[in-house]
MITORVEX-997907 format. One record per residue: x, y, z of N, C-alpha, C, O, CB in turn; residue in one letter. Coordinates in nm, 3 decimals. Glycine has a CB too. Example, Ala and Ser with C-alpha at 12.3 -4.5 7.8 and 13.67 -1.06 7.14 Angstrom:
2
(rec (1.319 -0.569 0.780) (1.230 -0.450 0.780) (1.320 -0.330 0.780) (1.424 -0.332 0.846) (1.131 -0.447 0.905) "A")
(rec (1.285 -0.225 0.708) (1.367 -0.106 0.714) (1.290 0.003 0.787) (1.341 0.114 0.804) (1.408 -0.060 0.572) "S")
//
This chain:
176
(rec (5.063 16.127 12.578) (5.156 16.049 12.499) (5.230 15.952 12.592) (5.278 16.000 12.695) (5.257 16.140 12.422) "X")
(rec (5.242 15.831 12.569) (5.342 15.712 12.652) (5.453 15.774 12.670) (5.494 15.859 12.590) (5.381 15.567 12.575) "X")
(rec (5.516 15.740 12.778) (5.662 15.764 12.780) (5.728 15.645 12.764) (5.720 15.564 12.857) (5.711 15.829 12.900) "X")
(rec (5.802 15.614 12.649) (5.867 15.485 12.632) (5.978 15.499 12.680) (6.049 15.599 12.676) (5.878 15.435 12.507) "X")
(rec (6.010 15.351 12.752) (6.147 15.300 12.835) (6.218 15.240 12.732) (6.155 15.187 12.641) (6.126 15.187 12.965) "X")
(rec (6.327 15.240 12.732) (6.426 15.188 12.644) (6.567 15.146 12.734) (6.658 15.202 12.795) (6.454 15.306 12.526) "X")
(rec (6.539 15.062 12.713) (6.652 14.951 12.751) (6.838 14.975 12.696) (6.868 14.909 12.597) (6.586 14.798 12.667) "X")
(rec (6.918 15.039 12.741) (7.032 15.053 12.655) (7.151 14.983 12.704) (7.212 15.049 12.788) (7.063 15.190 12.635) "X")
(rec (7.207 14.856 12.672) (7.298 14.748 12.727) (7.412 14.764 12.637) (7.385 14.687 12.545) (7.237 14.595 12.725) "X")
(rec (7.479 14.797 12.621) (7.568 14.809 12.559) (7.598 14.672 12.497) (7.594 14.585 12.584) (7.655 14.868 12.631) "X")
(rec (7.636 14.609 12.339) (7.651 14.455 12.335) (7.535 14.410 12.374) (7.545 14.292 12.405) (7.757 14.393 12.419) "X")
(rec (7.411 14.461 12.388) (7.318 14.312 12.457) (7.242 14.271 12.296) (7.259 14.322 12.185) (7.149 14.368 12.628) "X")
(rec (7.180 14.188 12.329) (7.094 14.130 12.256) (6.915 14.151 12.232) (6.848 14.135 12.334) (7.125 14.022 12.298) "X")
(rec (6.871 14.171 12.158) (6.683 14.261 12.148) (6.648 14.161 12.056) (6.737 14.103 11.993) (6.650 14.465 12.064) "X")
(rec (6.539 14.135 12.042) (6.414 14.074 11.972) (6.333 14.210 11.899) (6.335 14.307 11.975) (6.306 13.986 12.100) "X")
(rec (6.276 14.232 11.792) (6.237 14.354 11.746) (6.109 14.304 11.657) (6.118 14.205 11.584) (6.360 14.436 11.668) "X")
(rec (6.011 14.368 11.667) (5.920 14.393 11.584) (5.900 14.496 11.496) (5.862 14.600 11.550) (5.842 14.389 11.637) "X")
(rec (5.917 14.501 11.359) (5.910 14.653 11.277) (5.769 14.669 11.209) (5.791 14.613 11.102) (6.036 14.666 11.141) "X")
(rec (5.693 14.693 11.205) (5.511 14.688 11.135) (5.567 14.791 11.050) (5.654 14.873 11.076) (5.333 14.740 11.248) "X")
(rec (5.477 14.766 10.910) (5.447 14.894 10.823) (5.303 14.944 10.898) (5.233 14.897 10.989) (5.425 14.853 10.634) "X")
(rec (5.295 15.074 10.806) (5.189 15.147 10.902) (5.070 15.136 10.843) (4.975 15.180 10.909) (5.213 15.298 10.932) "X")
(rec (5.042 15.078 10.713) (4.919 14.950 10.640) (4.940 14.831 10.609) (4.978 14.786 10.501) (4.866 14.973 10.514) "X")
(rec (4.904 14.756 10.741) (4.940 14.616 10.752) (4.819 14.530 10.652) (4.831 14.416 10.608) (4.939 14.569 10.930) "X")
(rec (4.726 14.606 10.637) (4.628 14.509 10.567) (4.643 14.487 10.400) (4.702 14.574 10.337) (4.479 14.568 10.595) "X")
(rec (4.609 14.412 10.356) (4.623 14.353 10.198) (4.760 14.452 10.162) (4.736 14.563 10.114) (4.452 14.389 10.072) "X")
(rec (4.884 14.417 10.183) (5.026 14.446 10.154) (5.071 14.394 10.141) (5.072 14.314 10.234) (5.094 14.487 10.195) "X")
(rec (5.162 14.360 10.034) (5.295 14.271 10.049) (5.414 14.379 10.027) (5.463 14.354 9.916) (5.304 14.135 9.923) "X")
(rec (5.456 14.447 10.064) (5.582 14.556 10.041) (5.679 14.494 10.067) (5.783 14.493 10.002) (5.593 14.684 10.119) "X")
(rec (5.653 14.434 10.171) (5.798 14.355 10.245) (5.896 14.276 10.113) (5.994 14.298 10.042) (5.734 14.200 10.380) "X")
(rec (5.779 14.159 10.139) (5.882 14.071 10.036) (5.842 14.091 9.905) (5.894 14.003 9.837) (5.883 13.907 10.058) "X")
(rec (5.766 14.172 9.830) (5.745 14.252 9.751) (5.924 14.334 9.679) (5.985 14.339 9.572) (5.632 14.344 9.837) "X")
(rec (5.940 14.379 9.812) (6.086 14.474 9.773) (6.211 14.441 9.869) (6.302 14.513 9.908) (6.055 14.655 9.796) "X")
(rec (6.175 14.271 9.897) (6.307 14.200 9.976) (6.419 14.247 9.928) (6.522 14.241 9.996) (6.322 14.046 9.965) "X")
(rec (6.418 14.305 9.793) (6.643 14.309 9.774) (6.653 14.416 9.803) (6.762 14.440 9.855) (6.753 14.293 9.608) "X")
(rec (6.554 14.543 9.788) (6.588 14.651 9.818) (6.574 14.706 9.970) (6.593 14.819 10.014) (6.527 14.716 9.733) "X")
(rec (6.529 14.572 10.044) (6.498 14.602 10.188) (6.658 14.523 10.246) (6.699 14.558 10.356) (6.317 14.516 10.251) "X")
(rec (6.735 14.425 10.169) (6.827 14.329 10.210) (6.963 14.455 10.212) (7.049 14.488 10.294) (6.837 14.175 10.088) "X")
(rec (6.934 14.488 10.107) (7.050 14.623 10.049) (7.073 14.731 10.146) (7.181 14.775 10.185) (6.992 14.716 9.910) "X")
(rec (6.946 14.769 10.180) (6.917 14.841 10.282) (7.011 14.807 10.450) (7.094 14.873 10.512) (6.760 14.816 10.284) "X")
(rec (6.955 14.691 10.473) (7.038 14.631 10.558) (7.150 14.653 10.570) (7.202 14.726 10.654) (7.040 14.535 10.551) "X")
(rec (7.217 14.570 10.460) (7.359 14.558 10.425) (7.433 14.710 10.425) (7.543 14.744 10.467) (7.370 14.484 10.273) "X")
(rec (7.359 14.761 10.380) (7.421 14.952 10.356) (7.434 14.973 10.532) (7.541 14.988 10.591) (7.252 15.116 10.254) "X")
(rec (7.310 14.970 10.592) (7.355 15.017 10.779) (7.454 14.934 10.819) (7.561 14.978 10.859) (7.224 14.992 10.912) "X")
(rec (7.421 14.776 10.810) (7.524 14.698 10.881) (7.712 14.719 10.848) (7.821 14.680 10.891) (7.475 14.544 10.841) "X")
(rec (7.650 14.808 10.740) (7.828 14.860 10.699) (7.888 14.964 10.752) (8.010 14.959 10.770) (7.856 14.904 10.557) "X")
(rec (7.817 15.076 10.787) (7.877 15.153 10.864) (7.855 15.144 11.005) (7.932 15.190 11.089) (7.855 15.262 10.825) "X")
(rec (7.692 15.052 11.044) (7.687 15.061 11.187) (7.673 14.894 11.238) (7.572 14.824 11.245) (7.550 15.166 11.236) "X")
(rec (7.812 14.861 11.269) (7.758 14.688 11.246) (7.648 14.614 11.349) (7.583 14.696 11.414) (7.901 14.582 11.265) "X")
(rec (7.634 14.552 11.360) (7.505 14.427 11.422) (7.554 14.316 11.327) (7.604 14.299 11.216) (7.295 14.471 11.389) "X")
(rec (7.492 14.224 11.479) (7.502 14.071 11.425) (7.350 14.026 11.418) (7.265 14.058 11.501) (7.599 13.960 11.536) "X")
(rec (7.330 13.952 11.314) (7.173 13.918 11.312) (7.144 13.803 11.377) (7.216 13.725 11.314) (7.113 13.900 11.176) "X")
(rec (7.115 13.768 11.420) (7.083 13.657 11.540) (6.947 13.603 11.442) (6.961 13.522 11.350) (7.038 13.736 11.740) "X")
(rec (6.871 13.638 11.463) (6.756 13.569 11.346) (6.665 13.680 11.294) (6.656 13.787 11.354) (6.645 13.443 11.418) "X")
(rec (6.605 13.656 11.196) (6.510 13.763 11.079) (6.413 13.684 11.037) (6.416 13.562 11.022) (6.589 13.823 10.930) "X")
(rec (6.326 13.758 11.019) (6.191 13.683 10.923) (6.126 13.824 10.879) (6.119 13.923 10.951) (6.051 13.562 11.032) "X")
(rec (6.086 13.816 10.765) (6.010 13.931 10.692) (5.914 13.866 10.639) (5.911 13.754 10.587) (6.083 14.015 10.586) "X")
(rec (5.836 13.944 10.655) (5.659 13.900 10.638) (5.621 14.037 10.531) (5.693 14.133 10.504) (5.536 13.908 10.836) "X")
(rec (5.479 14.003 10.481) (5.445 14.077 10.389) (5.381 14.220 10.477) (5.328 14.306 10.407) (5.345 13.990 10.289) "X")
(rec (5.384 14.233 10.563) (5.368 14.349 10.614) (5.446 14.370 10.777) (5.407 14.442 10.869) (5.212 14.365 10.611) "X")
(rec (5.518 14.316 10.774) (5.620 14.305 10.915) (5.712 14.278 10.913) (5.757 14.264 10.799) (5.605 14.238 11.007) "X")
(rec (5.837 14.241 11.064) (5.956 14.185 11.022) (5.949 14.149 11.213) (5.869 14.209 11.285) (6.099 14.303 10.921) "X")
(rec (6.031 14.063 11.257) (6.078 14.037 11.350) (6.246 13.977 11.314) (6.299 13.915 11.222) (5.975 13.954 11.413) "X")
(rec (6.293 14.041 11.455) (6.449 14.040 11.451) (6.510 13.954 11.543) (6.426 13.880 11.595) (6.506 14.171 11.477) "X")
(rec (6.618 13.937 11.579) (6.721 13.928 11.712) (6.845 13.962 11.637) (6.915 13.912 11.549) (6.734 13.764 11.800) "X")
(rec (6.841 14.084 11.723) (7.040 14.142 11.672) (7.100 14.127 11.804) (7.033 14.125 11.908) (7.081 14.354 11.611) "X")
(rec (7.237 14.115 11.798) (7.302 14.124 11.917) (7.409 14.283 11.868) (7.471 14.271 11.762) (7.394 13.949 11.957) "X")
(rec (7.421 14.386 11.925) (7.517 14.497 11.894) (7.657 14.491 11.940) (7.666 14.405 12.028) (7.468 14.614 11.946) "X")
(rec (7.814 14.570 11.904) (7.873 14.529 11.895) (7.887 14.568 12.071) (7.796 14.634 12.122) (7.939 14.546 11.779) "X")
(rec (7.992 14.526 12.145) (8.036 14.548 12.284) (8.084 14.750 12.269) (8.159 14.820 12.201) (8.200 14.408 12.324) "X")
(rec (7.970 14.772 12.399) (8.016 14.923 12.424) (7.946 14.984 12.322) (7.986 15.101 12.317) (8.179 14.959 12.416) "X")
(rec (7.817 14.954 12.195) (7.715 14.987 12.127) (7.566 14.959 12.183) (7.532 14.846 12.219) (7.738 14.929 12.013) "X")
(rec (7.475 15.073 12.186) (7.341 15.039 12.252) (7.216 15.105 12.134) (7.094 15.110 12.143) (7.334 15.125 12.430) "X")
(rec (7.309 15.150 12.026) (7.200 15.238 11.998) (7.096 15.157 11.841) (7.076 15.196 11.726) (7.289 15.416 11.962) "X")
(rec (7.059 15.045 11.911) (6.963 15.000 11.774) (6.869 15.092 11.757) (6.799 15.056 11.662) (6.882 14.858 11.781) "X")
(rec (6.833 15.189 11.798) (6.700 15.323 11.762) (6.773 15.372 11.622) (6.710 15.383 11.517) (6.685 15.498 11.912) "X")
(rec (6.911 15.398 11.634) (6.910 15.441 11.508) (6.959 15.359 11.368) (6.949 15.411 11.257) (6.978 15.547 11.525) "X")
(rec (7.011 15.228 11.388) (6.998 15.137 11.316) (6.848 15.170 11.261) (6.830 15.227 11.154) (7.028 15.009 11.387) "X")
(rec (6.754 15.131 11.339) (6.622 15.111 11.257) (6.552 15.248 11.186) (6.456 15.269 11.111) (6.511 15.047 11.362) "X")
(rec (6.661 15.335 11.258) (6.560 15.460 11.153) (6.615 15.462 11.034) (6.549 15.480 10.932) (6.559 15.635 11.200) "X")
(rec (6.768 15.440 11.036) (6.851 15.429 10.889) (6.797 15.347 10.765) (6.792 15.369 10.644) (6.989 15.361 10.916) "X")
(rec (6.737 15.195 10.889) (6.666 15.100 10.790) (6.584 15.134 10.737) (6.584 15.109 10.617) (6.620 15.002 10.821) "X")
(rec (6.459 15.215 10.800) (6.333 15.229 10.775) (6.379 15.358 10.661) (6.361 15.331 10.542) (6.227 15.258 10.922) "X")
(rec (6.437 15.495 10.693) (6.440 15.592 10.651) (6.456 15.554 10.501) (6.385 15.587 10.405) (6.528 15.669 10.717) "X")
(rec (6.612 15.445 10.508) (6.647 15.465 10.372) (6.582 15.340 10.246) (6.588 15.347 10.123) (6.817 15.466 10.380) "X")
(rec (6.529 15.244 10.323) (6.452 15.179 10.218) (6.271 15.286 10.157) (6.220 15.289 10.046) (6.418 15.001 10.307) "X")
(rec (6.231 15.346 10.273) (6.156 15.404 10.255) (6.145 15.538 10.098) (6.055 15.567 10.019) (6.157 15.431 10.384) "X")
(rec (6.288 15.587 10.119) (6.361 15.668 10.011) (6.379 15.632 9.874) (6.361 15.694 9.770) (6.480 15.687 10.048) "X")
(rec (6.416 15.524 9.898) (6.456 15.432 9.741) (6.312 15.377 9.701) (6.314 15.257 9.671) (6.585 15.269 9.762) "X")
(rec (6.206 15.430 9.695) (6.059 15.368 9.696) (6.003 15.519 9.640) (6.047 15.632 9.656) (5.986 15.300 9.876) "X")
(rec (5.905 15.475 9.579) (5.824 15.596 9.452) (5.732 15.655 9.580) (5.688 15.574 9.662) (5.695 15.505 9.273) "X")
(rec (5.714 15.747 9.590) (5.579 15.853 9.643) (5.474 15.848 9.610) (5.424 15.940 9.546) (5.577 15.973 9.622) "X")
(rec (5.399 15.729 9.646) (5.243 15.646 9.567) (5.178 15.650 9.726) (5.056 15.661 9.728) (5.264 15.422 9.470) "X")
(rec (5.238 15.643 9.846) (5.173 15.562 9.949) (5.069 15.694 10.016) (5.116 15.807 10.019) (5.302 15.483 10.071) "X")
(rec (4.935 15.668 10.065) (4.847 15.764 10.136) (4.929 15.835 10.267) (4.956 15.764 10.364) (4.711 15.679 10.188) "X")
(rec (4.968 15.982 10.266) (5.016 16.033 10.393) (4.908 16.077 10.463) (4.795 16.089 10.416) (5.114 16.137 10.382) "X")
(rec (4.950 16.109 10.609) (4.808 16.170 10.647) (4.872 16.332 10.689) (4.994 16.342 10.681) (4.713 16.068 10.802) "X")
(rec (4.804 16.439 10.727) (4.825 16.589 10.722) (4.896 16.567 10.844) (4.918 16.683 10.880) (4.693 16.701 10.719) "X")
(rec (4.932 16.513 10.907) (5.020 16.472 11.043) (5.169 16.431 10.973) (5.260 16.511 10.994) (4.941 16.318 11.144) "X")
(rec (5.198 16.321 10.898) (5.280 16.308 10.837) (5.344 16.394 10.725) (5.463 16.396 10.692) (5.253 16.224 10.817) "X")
(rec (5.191 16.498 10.648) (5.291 16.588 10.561) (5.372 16.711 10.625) (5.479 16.759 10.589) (5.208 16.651 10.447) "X")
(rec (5.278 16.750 10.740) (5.367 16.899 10.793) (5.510 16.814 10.873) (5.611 16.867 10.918) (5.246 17.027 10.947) "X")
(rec (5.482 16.704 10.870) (5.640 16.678 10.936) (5.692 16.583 10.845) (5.746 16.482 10.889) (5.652 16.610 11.102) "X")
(rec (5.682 16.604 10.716) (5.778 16.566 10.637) (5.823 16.411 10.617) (5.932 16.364 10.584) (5.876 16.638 10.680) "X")
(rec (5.696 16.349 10.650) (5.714 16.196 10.682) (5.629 16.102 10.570) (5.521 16.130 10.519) (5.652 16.164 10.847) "X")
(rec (5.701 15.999 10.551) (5.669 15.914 10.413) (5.538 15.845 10.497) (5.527 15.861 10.618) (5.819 15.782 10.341) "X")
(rec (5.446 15.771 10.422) (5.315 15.689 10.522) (5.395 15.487 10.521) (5.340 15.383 10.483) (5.079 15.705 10.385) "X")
(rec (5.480 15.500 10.556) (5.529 15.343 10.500) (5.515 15.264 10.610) (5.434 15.172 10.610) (5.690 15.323 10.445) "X")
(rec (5.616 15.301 10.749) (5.640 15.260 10.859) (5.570 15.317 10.954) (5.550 15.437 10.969) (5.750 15.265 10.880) "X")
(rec (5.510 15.183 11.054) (5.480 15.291 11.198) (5.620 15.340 11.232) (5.734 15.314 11.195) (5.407 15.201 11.359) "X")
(rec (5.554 15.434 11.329) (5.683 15.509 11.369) (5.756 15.412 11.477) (5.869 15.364 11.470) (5.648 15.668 11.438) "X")
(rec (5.680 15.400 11.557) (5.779 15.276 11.651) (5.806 15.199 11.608) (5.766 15.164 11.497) (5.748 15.208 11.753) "X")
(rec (5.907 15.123 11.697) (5.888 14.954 11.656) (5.870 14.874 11.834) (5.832 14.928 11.939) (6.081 14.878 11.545) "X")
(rec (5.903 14.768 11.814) (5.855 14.707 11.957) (5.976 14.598 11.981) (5.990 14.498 11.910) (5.681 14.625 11.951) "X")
(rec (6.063 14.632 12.095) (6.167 14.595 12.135) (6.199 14.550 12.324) (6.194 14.615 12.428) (6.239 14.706 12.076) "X")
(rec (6.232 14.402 12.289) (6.264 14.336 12.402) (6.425 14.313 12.384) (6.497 14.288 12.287) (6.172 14.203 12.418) "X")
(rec (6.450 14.336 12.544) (6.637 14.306 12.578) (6.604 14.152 12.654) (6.527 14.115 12.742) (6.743 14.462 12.730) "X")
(rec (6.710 14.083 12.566) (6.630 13.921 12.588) (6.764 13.914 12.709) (6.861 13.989 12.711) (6.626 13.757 12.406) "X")
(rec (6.741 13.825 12.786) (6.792 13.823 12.949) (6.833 13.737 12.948) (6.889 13.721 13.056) (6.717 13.829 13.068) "X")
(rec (6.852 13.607 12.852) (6.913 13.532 12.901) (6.900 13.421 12.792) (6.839 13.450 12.689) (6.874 13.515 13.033) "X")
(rec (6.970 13.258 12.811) (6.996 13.170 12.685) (6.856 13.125 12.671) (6.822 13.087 12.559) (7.112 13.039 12.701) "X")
(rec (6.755 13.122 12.782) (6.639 13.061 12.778) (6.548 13.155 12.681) (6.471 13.122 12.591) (6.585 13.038 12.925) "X")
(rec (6.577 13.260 12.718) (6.479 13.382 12.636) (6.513 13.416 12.523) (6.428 13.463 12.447) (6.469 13.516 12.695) "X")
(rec (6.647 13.402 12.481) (6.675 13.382 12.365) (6.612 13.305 12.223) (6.567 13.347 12.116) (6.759 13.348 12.396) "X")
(rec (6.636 13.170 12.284) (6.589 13.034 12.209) (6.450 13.026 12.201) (6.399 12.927 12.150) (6.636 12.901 12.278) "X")
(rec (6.375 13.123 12.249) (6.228 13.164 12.277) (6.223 13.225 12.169) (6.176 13.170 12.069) (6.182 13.247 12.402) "X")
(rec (6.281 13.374 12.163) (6.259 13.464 12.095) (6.289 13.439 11.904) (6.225 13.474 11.804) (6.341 13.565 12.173) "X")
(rec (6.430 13.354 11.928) (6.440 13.331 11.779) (6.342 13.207 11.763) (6.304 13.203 11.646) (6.606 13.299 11.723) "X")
(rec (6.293 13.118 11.828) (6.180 12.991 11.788) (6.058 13.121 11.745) (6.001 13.129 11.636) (6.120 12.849 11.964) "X")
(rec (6.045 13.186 11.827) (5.909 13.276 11.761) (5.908 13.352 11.645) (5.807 13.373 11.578) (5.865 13.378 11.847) "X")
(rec (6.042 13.404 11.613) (6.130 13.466 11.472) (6.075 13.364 11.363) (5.992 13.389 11.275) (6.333 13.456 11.483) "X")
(rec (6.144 13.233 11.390) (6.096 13.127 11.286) (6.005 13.051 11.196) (6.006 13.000 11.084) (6.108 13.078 11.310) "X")
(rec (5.878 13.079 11.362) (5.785 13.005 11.305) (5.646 13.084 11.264) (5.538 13.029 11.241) (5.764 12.896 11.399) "X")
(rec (5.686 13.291 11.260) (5.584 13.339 11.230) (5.517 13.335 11.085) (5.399 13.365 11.071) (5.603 13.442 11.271) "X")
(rec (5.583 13.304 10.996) (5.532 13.238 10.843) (5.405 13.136 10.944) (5.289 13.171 10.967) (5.701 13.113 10.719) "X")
(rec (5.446 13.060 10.971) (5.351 12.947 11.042) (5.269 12.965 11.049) (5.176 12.953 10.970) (5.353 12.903 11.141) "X")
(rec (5.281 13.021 11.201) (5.188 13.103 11.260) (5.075 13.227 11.205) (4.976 13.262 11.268) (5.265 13.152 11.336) "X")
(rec (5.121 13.281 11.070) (4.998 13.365 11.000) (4.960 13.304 10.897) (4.882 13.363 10.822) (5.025 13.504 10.954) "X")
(rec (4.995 13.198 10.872) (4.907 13.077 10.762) (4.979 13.158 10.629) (4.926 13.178 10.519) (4.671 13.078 10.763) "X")
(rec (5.088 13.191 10.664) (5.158 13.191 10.510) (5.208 13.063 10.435) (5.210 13.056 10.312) (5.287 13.274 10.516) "X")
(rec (5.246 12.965 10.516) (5.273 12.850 10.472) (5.217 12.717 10.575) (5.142 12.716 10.672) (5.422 12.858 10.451) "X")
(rec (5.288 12.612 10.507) (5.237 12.493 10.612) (5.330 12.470 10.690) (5.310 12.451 10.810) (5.197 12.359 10.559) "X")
(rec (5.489 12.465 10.614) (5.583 12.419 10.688) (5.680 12.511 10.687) (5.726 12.545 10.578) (5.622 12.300 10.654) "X")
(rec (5.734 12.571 10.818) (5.820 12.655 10.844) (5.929 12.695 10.752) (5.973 12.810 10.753) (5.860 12.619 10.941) "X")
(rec (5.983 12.586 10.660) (6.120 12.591 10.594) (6.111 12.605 10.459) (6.210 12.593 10.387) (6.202 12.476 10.617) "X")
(rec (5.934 12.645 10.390) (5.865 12.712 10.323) (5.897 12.816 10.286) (5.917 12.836 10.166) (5.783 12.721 10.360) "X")
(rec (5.910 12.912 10.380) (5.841 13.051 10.399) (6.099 13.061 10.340) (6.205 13.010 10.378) (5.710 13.120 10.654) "X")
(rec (6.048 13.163 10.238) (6.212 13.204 10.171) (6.272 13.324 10.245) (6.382 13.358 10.203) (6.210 13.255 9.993) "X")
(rec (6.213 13.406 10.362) (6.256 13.500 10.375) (6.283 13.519 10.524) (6.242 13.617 10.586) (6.187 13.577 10.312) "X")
(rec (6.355 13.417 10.576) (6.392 13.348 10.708) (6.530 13.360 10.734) (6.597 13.369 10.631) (6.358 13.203 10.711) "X")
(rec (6.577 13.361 10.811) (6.665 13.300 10.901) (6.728 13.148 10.947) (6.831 13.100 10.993) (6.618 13.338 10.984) "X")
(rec (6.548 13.094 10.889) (6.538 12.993 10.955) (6.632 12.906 10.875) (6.680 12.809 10.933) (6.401 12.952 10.977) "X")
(rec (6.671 12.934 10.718) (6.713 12.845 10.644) (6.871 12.839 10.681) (6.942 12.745 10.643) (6.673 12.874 10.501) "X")
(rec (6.913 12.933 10.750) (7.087 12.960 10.825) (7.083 12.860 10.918) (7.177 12.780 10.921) (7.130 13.125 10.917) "X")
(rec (7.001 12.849 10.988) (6.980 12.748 11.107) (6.980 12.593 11.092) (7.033 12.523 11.178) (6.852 12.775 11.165) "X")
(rec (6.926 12.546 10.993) (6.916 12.451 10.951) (7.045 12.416 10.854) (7.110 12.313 10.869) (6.795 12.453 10.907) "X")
(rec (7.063 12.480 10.788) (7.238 12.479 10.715) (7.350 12.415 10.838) (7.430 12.321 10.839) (7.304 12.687 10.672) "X")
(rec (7.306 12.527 10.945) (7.421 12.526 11.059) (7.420 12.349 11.173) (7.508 12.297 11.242) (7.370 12.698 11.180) "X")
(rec (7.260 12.307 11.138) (7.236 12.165 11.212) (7.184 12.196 11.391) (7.194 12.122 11.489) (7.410 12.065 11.203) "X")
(rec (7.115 12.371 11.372) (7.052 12.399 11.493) (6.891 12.352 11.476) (6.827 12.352 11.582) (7.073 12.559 11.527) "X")
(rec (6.829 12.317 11.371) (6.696 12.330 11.347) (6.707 12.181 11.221) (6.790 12.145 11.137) (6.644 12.517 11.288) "X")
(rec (6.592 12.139 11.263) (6.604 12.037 11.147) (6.516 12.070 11.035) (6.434 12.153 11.075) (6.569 11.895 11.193) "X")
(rec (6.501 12.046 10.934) (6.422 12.117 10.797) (6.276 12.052 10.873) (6.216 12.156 10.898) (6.476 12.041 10.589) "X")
(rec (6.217 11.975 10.905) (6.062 11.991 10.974) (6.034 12.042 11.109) (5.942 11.989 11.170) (5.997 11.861 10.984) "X")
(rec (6.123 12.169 11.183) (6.060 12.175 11.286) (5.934 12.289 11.290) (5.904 12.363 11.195) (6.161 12.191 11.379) "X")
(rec (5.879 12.286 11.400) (5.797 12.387 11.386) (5.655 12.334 11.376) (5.566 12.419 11.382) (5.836 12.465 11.274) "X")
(rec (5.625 12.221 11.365) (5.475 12.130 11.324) (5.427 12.160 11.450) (5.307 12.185 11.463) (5.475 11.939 11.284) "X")
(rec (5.511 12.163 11.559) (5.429 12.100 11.700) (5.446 12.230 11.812) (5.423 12.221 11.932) (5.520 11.927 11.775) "X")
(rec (5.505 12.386 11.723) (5.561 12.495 11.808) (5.416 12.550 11.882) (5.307 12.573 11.829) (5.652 12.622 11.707) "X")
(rec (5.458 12.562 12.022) (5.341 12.682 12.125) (5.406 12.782 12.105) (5.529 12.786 12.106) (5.314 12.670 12.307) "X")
(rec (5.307 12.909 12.080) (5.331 13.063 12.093) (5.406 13.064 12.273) (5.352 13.010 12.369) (5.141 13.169 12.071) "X")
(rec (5.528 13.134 12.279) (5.538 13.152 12.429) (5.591 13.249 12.434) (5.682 13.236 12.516) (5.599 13.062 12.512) "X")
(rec (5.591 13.355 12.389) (5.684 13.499 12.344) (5.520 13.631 12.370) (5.420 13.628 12.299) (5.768 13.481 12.095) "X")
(rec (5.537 13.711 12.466) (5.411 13.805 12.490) (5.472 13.869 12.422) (5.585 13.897 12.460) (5.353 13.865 12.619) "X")
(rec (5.425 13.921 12.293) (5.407 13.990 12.178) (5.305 13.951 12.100) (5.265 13.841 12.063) (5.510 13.991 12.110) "X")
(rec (5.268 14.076 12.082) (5.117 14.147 12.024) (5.148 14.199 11.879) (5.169 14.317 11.850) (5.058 14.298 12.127) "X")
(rec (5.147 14.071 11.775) (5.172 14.128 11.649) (5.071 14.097 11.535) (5.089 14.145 11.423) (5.300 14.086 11.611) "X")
//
């Protein structure tokens, strides 16, 4: 079994990848966006985070949260997320005999995949790659398309202009 390293900065800032654990012909995601938004909103209430950028895809999600100062623990942010949208969802999905003796729904992989971004350069990396993954999996043509973004906060705010993204290079090593 890997031994995973985990990064714990108290206040820092992560880039996150969340996969369901049947990525193929799914749409769950934005399928059950309010009950995945709710979800959110329910953790971010008792355990706050700032969202730095989001994109939800029909079988994924990529993040950037920043946590509050003297907070490190996004592991359990995301189990709250995963646990409790997973809960509010009917018992239809294939488990496997691994997942039933331990009592586990088949929705989410169990990991997720998390970078501690280092700096303003890696940042502006990480949320440009947040933005333009609609793009990038031929969900749409033009970035400001795709309804289940971040990207549309950005552009409100006059960080992003409503056509960027035509001319974006992948520069973020992540394997999604």
């Amino acid at each position: 079994m890997p031994n995973y390293r985990r990064a714990f900065v108290p206040g820092g800032t992560w880039f996150f990848t969340v996969n369901l654990l049947e990525r193929k012909n799914t749409d769950l995601l934005v399928r059950e966006i309010d009950l995945l938004r709710e979800t959110v909103r329910a953790v971010r209430k008792r355990y706050p985070f700032h969202i730095d950028a989001w994109v939800v895809l029909p079988d994924h999600m990529h993040a950037v949260w920043t946590l509050p100062p003297g907070d490190a623990d996004f592991s359990m942010r995301w189990r709250l997320i995963k646990s409790g949208f997973s809960r509010a969802l009917p018992k239809t999905e294939y488990r496997s005999n691994v997942r039933k003796v331990a009592n586990e729904r088949g929705i989410w992989q169990r990991h997720f995949w998390e970078h501690l971004i280092r700096d303003e350069t890696d940042f502006e990396r990480h949320v440009d790659y947040v933005h333009v993954n609609p793009l990038k999996h031929g969900l749409v043509t033009r970035v400001i398309d795709w309804p289940y973004s971040s990207f549309h906060r950005y552009v409100e705010n006059g960080i992003y202009p409503g056509n960027w993204g035509g001319d974006w290079e992948l520069g973020v090593e992540e394997d999604d």
